[in-house]
C-alpha positions in Angstrom: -229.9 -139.0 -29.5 -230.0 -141.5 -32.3 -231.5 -144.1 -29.7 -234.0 -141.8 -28.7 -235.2 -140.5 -31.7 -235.9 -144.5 -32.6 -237.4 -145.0 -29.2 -240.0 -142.2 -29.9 -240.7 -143.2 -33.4 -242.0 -146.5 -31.8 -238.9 -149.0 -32.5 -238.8 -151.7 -29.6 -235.5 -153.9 -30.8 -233.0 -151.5 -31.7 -229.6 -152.5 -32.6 -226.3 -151.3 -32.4 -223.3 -151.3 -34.9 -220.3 -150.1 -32.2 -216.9 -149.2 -33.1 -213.5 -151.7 -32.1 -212.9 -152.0 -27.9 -209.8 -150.0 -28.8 -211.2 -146.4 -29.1 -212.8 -145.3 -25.9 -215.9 -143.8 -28.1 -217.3 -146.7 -29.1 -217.6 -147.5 -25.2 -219.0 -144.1 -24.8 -221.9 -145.2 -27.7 -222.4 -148.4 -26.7 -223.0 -146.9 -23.0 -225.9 -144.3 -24.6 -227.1 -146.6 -26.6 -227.9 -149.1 -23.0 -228.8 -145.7 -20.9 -231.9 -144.8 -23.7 -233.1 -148.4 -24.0 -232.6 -149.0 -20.1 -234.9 -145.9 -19.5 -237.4 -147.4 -21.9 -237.5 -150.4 -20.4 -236.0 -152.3 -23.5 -233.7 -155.0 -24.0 -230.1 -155.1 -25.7 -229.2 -158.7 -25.3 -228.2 -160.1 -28.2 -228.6 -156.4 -30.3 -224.8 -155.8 -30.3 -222.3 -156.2 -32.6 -219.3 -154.6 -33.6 -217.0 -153.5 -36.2 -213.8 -151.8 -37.2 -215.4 -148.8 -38.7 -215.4 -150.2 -42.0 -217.6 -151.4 -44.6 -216.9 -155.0 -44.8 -217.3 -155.4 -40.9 -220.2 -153.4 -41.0 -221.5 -155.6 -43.9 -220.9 -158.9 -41.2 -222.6 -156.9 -38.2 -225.5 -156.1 -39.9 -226.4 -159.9 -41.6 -225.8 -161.0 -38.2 -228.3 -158.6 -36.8 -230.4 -159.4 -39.5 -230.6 -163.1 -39.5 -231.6 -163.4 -35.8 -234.5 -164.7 -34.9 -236.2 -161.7 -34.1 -234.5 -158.8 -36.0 -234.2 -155.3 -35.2 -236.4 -152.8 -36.5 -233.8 -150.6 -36.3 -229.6 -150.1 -36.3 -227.5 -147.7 -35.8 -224.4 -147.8 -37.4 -221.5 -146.3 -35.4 -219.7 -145.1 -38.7 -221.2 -144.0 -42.1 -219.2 -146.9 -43.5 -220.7 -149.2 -41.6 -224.6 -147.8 -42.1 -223.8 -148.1 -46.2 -223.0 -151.8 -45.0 -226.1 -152.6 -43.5 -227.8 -150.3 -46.5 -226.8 -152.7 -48.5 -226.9 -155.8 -46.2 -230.7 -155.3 -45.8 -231.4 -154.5 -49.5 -229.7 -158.6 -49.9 -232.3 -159.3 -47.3 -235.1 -158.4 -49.1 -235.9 -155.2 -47.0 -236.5 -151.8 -47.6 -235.1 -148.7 -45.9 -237.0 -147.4 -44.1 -240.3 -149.0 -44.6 -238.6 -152.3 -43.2 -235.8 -151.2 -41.0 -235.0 -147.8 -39.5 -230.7 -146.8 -39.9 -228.9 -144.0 -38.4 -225.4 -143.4 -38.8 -222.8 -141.6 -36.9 -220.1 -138.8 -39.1 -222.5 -137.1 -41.4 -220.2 -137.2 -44.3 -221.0 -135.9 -47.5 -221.9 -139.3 -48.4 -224.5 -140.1 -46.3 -226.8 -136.9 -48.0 -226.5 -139.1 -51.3 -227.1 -142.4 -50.3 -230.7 -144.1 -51.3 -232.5 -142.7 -49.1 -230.2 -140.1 -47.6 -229.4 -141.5 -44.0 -230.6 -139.7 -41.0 -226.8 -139.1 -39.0 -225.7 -138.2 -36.1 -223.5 -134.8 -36.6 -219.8 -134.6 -35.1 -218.9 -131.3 -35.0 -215.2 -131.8 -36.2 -214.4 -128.1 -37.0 -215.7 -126.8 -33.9 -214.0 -129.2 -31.9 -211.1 -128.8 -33.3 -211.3 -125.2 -33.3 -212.1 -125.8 -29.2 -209.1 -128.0 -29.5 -206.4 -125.4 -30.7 -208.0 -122.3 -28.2 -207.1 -124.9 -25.4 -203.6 -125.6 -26.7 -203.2 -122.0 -26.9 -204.4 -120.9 -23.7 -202.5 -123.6 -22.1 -199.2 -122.6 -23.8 -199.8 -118.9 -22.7 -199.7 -120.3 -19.0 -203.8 -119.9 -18.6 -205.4 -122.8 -16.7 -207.3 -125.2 -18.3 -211.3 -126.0 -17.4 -211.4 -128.2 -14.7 -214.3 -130.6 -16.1 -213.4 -132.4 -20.3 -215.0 -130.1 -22.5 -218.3 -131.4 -24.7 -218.9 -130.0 -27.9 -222.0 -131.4 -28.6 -223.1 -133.4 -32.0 -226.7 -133.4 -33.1 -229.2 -135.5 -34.6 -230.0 -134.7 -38.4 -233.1 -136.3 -39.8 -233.4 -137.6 -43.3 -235.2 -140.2 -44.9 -233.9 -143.5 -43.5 -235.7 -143.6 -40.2 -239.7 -144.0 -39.5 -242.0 -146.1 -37.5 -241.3 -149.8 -37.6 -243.8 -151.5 -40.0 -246.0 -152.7 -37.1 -247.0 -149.4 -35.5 -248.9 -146.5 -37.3 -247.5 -143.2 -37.9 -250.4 -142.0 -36.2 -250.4 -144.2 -33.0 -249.8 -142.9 -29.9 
């Protein structure tokens, strides 16, 4: 979704900020992140970094991202952490958000709402899933089967002010 949304807005080099090799959703990121700008037709080499989650390794990622070359236009940040890094990280650059570079984050904590500007996010539902969670647990401890395929509770994309067109295409270009 985040991908997507950055793809339609006109962003060509979008980067991401993935999660350690240890937790099987940063995999699952990286791999949407590579499907949407596959299907566009866009690149990823040399657009991928990672981090721990945190905001010091999200700081590193992001001046890394943004000392290449040919920057990204846009990041996404696989933790809010890690998106208040690169906030902050481009700021040190010289570059404004989002008139410069485009930034979405994944948790949609409070914090993301109050940052400068407020940081488009990608939703987890974490009381729904866990709600999902515990029905499962229970149904599965009263002897009812369990669904046969993993069950998705979906996220969703919430917009906010830190994403727009990349400085070199119009808003109204189509």
């Amino acid at each position: 979704m985040a991908t997507e949304h950055l793809i339609e807005l006109g962003h060509r080099r979008i980067a991401l900020i993935a999660g350690p090799k240890e937790y099987s959703l940063s995999g699952w990121r990286i791999d949407g992140w590579r499907a949407a700008m596959d299907a566009a037709g866009l690149s990823t080499e040399g657009l991928l970094e990672r981090g721990d989650f945190g905001f010091a390794s999200g700081d590193r990622a992001a001046r890394t991202l943004l000392q290449l070359d040919e920057p990204p236009t846009a990041i996404v940040a696989s933790s809010d952490k890690m998106a208040l890094a690169t906030l902050e990280a481009a700021r040190a650059f010289g570059m404004t958000v989002p008139d410069d570079l485009s930034l979405i984050s994944f948790d949609n904590t409070p914090t993301a709402r109050f940052t400068h500007p407020p940081l488009t996010a990608i939703d987890q539902p974490i009381a729904e899933t866990v709600a999902r969670a515990v029905e499962l647990i229970i149904a599965a401890q009263s002897g009812e089967d369990g669904p046969d395929e993993p069950v998705v509770v979906p996220g969703s994309l919430v917009l906010r002010q830190s994403t727009a067109p990349p400085p070199s295409v119009s808003p109204h270009a189509d």
